[in-house]
C-alpha positions as CSV (number, residue, x, y, z in Angstrom):
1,X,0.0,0.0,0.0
2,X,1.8,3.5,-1.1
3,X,2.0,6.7,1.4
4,X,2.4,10.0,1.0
5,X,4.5,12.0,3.5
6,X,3.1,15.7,3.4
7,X,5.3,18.1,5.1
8,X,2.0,21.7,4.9
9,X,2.1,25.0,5.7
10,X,3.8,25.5,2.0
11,X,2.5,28.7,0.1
12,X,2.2,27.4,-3.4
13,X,2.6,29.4,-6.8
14,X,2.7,29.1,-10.6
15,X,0.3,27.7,-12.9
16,X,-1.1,24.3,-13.2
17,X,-3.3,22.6,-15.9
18,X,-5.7,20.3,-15.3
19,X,-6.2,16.6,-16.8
20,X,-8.7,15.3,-18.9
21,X,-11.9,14.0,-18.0
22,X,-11.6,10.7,-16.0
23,X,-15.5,10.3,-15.8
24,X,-15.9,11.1,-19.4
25,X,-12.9,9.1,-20.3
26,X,-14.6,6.3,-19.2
27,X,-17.4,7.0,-21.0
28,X,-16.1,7.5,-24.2
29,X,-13.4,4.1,-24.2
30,X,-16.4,2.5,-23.7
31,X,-18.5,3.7,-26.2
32,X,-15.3,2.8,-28.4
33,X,-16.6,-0.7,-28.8
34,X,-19.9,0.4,-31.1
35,X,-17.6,-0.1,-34.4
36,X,-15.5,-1.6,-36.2
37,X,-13.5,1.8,-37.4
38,X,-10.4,3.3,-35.6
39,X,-11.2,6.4,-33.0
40,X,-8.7,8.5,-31.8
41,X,-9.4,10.1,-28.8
42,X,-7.3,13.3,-27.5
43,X,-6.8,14.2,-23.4
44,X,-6.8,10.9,-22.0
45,X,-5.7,11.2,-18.2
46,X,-3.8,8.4,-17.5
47,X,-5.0,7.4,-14.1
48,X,-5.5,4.0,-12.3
49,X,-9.6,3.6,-13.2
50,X,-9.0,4.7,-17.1
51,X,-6.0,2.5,-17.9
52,X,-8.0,-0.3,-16.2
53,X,-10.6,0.7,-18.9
54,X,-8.0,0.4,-21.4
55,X,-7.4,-2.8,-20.2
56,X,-10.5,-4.4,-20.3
57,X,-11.4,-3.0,-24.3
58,X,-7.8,-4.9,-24.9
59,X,-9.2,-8.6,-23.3
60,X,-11.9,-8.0,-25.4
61,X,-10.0,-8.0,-28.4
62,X,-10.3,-4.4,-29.6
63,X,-6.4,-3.1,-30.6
64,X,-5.3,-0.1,-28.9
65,X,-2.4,2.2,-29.7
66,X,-0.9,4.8,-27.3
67,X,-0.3,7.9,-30.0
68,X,1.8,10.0,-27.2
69,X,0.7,12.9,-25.4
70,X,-2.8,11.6,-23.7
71,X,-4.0,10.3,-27.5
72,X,-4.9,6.5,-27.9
73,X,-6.1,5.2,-31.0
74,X,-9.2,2.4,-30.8
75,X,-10.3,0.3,-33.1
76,X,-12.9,-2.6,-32.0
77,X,-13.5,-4.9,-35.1
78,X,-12.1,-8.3,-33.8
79,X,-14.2,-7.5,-30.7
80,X,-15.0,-10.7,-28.8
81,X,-18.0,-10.8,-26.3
82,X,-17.5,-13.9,-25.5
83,X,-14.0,-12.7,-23.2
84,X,-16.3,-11.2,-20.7
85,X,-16.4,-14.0,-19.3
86,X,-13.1,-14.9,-18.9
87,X,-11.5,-14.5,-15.6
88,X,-9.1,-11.8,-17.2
89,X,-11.9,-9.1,-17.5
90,X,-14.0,-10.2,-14.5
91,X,-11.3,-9.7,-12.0
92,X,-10.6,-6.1,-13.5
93,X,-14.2,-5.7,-14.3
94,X,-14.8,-6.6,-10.6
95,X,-12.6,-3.5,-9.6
96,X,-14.1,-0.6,-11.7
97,X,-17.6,1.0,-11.2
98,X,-17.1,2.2,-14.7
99,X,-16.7,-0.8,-16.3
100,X,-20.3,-1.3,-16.1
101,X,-21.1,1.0,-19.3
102,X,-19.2,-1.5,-21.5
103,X,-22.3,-3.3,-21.4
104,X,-24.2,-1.0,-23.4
105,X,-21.9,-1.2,-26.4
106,X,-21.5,-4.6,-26.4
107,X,-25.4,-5.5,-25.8
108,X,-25.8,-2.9,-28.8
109,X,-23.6,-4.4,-30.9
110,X,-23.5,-8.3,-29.9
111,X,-26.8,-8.7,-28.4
112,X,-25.0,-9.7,-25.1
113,X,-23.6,-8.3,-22.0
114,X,-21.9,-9.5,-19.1
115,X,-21.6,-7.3,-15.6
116,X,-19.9,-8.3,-13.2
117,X,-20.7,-7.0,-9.7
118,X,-19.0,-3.5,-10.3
119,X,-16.3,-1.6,-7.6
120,X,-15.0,1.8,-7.0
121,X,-15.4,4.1,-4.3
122,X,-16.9,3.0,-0.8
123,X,-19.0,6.0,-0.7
124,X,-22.5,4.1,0.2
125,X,-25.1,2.3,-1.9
126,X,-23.9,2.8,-5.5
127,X,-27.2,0.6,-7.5
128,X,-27.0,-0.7,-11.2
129,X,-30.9,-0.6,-11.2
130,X,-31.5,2.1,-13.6
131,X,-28.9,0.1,-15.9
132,X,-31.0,-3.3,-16.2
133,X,-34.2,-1.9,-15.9
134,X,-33.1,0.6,-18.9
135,X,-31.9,-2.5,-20.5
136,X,-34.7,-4.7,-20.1
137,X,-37.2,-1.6,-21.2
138,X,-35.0,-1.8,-24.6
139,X,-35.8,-5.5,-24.9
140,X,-32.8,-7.2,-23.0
141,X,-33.3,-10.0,-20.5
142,X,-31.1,-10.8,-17.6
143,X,-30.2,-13.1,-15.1
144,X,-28.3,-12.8,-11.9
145,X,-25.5,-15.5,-11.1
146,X,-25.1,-15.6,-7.5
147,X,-22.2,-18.0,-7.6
148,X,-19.8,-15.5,-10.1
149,X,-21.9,-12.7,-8.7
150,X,-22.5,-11.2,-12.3
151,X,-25.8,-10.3,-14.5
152,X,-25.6,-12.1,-17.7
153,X,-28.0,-10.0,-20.1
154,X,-29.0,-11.1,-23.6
155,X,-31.0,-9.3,-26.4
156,X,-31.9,-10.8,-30.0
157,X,-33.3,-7.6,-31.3
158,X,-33.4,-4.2,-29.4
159,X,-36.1,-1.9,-30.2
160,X,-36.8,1.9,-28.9
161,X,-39.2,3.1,-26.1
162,X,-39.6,6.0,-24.0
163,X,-38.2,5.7,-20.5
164,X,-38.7,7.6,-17.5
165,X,-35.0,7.4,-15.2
166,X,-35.7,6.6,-11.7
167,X,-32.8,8.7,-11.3
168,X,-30.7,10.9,-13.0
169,X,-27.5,8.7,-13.1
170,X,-24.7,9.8,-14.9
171,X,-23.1,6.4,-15.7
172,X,-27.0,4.8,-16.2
173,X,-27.7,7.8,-18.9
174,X,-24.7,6.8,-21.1
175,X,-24.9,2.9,-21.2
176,X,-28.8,3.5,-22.0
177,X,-27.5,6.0,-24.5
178,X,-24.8,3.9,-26.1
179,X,-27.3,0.2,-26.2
180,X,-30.4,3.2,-27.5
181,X,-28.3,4.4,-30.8
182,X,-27.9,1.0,-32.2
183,X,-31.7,0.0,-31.7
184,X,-34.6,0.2,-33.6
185,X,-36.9,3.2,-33.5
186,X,-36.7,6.0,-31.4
187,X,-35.8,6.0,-27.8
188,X,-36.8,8.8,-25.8
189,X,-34.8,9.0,-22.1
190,X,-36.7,11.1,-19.4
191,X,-34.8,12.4,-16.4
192,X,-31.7,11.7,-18.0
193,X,-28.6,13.1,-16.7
194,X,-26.9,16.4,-18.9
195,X,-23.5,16.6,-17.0
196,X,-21.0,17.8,-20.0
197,X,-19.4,14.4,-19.7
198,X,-23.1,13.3,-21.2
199,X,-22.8,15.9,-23.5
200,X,-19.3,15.0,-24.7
201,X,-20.4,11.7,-25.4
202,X,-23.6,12.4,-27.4
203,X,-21.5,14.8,-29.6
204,X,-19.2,11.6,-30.0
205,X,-21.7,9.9,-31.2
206,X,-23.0,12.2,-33.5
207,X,-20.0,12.7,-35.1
208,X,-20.0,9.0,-35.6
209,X,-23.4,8.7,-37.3
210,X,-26.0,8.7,-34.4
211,X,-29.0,10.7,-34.3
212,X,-29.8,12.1,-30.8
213,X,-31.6,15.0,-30.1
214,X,-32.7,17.5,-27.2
215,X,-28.4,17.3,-26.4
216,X,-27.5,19.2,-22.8
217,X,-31.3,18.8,-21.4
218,X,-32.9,16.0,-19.0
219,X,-34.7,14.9,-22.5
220,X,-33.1,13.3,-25.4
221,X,-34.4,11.7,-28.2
222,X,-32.3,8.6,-30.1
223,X,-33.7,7.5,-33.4
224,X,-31.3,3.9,-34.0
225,X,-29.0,3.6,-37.2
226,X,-27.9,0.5,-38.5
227,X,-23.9,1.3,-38.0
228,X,-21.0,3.3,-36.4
229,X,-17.8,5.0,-38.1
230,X,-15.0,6.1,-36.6
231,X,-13.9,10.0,-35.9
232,X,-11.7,12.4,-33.5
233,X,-12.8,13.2,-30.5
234,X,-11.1,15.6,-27.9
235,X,-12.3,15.1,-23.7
236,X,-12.7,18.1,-21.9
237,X,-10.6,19.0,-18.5
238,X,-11.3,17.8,-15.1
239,X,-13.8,20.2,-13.6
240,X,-13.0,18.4,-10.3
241,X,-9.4,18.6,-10.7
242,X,-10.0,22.5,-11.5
243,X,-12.3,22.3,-7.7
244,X,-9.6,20.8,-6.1
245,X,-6.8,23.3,-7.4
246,X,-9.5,26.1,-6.4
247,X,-9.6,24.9,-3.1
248,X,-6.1,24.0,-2.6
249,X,-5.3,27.4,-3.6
250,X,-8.0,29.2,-1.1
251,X,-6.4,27.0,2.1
252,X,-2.6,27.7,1.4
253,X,-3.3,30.9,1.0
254,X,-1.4,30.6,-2.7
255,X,-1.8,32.8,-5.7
256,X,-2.0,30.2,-8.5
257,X,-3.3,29.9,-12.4
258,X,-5.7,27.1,-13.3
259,X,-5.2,26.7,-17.1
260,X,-7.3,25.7,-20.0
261,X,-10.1,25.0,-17.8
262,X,-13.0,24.6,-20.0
263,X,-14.6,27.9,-18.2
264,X,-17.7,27.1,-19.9
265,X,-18.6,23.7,-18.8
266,X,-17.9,24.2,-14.8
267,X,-21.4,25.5,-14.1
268,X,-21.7,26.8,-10.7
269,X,-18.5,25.6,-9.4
270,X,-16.8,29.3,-9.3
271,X,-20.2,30.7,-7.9
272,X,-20.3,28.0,-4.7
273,X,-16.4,28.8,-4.2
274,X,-17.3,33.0,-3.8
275,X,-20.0,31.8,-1.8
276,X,-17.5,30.7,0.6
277,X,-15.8,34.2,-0.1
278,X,-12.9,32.6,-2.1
279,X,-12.0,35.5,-5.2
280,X,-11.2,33.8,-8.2
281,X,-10.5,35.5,-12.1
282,X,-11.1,34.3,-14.9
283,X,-9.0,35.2,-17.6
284,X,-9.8,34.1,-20.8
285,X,-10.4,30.4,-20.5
286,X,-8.2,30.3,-17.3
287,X,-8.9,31.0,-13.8
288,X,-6.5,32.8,-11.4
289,X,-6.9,32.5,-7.5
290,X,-5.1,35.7,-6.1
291,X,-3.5,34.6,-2.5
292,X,-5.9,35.9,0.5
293,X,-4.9,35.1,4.1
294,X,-9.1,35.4,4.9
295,X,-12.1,34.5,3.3
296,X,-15.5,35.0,4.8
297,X,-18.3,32.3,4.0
298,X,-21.6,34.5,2.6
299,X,-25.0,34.3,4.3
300,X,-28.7,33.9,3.2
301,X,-30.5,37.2,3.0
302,X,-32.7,36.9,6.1
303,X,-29.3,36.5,7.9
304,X,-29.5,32.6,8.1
305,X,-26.3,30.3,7.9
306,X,-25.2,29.2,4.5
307,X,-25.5,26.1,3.0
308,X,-24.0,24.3,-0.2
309,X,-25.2,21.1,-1.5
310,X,-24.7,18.8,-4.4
311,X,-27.6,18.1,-7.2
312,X,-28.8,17.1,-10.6
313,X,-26.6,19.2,-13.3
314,X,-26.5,21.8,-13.6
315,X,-26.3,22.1,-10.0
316,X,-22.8,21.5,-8.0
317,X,-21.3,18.3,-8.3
318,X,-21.5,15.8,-5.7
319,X,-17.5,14.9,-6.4
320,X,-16.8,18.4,-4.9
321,X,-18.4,18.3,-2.0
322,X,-15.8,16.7,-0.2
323,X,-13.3,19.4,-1.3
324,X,-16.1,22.2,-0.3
325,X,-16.3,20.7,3.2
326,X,-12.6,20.9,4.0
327,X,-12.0,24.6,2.4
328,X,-14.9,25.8,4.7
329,X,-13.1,24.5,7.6
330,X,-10.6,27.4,7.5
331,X,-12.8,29.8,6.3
332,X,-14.7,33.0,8.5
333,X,-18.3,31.8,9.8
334,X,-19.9,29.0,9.5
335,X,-22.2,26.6,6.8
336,X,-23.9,23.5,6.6
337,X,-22.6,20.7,3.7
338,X,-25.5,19.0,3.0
339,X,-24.6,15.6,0.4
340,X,-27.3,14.4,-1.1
341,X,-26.5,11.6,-3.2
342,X,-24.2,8.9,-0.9
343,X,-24.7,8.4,2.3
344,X,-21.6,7.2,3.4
345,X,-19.5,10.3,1.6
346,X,-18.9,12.5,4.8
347,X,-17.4,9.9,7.1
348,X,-14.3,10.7,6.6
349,X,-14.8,13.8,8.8
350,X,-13.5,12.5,12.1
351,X,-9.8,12.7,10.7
352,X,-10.9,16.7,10.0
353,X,-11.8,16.7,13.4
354,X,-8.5,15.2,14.5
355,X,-6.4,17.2,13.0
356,X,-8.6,20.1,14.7
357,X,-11.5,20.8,12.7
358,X,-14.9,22.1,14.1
359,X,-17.5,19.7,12.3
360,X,-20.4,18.4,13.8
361,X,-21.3,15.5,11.6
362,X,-25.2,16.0,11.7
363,X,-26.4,12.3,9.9
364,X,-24.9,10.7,6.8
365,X,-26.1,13.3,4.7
366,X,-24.8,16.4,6.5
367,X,-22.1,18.1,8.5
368,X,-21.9,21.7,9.9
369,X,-18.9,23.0,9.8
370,X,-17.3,26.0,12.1
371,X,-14.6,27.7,10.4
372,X,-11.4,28.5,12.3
373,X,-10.5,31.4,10.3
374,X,-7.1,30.1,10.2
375,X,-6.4,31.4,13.1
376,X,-6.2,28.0,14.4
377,X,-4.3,25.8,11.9
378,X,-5.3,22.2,11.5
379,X,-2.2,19.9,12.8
380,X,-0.8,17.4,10.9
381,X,-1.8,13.4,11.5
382,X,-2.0,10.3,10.0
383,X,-5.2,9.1,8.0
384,X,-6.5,6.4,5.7
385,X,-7.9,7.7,2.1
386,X,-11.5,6.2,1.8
387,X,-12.5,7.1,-1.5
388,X,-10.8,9.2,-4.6
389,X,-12.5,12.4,-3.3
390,X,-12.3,12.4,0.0
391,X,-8.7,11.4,-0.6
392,X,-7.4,14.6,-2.4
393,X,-9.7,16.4,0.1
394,X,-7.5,15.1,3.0
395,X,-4.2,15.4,0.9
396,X,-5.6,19.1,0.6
397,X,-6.1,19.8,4.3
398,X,-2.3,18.2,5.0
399,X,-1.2,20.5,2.2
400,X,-2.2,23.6,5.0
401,X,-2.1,22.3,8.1
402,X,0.8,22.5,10.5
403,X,3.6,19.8,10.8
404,X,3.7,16.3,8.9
405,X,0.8,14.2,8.4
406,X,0.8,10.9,6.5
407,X,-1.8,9.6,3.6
408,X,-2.1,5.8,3.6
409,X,-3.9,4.0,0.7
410,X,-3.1,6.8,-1.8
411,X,-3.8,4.2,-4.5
412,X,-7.8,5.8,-4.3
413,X,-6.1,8.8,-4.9
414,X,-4.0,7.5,-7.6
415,X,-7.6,6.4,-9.2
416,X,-8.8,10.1,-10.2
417,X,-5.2,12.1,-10.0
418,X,-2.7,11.8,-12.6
419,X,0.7,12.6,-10.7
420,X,-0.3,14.7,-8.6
421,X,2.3,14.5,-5.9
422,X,4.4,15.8,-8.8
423,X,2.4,18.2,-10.3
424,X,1.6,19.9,-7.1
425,X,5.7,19.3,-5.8
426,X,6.4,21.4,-9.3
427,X,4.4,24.2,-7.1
428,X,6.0,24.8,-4.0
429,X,4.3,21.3,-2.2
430,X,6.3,18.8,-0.1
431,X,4.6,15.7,-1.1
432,X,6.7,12.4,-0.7
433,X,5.9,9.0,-2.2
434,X,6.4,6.0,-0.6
435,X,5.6,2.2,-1.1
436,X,3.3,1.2,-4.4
């Protein structure tokens, strides 16, 4: 298990650019496997969860070719369904929540699927419902294996329908999405998700032949074609990484230079970090965060305590909330982080509180959280990372706080974060690596 060793209480400076995508990365290797062309695909972050992607599209046969610089090159004609179930792809499979939007391609293309019980973050009940039931509406059927622990679905013809989403799941949109533009008729998805990592893909698709309409709303329409071609296609930057270098910058108290952010597609990300009373520029399509030694979290009108939560995009993210909940522990005054979506995201708050945090962790859901002001600096400790988010929270919090503290399990950080130790060493940080 790898460490890192953060000496904090370093002021950062200089610029920093963000990676590419990792949750539309996923997303679009995936939806590599609906032809037999080549796609070349530009701004691929190579992270833990993405080359695992990579690695299961190569057990399935599909030939992949690094191009340099973040490009990879796909092309998915020798395709072989039948390698899902080798034990190959189902231990990797096993490992990855995004693995489970493979099955959408291949179910489109093959008529079968194969999904093994999917991993990822231990954040609380993550479901695959919308998934099968999205499936089945499309004319799949599907059987649960409790001995390999793994839905086997199969599908002789897929035809179109209207579906209302029993949620508005991000991951669920796309493999419905993916399995809808190789079926017959139109589909017409209700409640999907719009996140820009949806829109990315459907503009993929497009380019590729598909027909989807109503692209960037909760209501797309997908009239099936009979085939796929290749193209180009480009992923967008992290907005989470850009979050995270927001918040980072706002709790050393660093001036820093977000670059080639993608202004555009980060929705009300800037607006909840000035809510907390963070200043931030933007300057052209980068953002600059001038060094403050105070910021002052924002009330309601009527005088009543702040509070940020996460939501259905366009509202914030539920992958920055972590982030939000340890930059508002140095801030002036006080708010209430209300998570919506997991209930197990917030439990990593008792190492906050050991490392001298006021949080009152109110239910699984939500924490208030007294800012010190910095006047008190949290102290450096040593901590587990739970989850990818939480992770480069904590690594964030050790990045300010006072004395050493220690990261164990840095392998969930590894997951979403491309180098970061270096990138953020290349800064002014003291981030050392150890084990792994």
């Amino acid at each position: 298990m790898a460490t890192f060793t953060i000496t904090g209480g370093k002021t950062l400076s200089g610029e920093i650019v963000p990676q590419g995508a990792k949750n539309e990365a996923l997303q679009i290797i995936a939806a590599t496997l609906l032809t037999r062309e080549e796609i070349r695909v530009h701004n691929i972050p190579l992270i833990r969860d993405v080359l695992r992607m990579i690695d299961l599209l190569r057990i399935l046969g599909v030939e992949v070719k690094p191009l340099g610089d973040h490009s990879y090159s796909f092309r998915a004609a020798h395709a072989d369904p039948d390698r899902m179930r080798t034990q190959e792809f189902r231990d990797i499979a096993a490992s990855l929540r995004g693995s489970v939007m493979i099955t959408g391609p291949m179910l489109a293309r093959f008529g079968q699927g194969y999904i093994p019980r999917p991993g990822g973050d231990k954040i609380g009940r993550r479901r695959i419902d919308t998934h099968l039931k999205g499936f089945r509406h499309l004319g799949a059927t599907f059987q649960y294996d409790q001995d390999e622990n793994a839905f086997s679905l199969q599908a002789s013809r897929l035809k179109g329908t209207y579906m209302l989403l029993e949620e508005a799941s991000v991951t669920g949109t796309a493999n419905l999405i993916m399995t809808a533009v190789l079926a017959a008729g139109e589909t017409t998805l209700f409640n999907a998700a719009c996140e820009p990592y949806i829109q990315q893909l459907c503009r993929m698709l497009s380019n590729m032949g598909a027909d989807i309409s109503g692209i960037g709303s909760n209501l797309l329409h997908i009239r099936g074609v009979g085939s796929l071609h290749g193209c180009e296609h480009t992923i967008l930057p992290d907005m989470i990484e850009t979050g995270s270098f927001i918040g980072m910058a706002a709790m050393t108290g660093s001036a820093l230079t977000i670059k080639n952010v993608s202004f555009d597609h980060l929705g009300l990300i800037p607006d909840a970090f000035r809510r907390l009373g963070i200043r931030l520029e933007r300057k052209e399509d980068d953002i600059f965060i001038p060094a403050q030694d105070h910021y002052t979290i924002e009330s309601f009108l009527d005088g009543s305590i702040m509070t940020i939560s996460d939501g259905i995009w366009p509202a914030l993210t539920p992958d920055l909330i972590s982030v939000f909940l340890v930059v508002a522990t140095q801030a002036r005054g006080s708010i209430l982080i209300h998570q919506k979506m997991f209930e197990s995201r917030l439990f990593f708050v008792d190492k906050l509180i050991d490392m001298g945090a006021q949080i009152i962790l109110c239910d699984p859901h939500r924490a208030t959280v007294i800012g010190l002001d910095k006047k008190f600096r949290l102290r450096g400790t040593t901590m587990t990372s739970p989850d990818i988010r939480a992770g480069v929270a904590l690594l964030i919090a050790a990045l300010s706080a006072e004395g050493t503290s220690v990261i164990h399990n840095i392998e969930q950080i590894d997951r979403g974060y491309e180098n970061i130790d270096k990138r953020l060493n290349a800064l002014g940080a003291d981030i050392k690596r150890t084990g792994g």
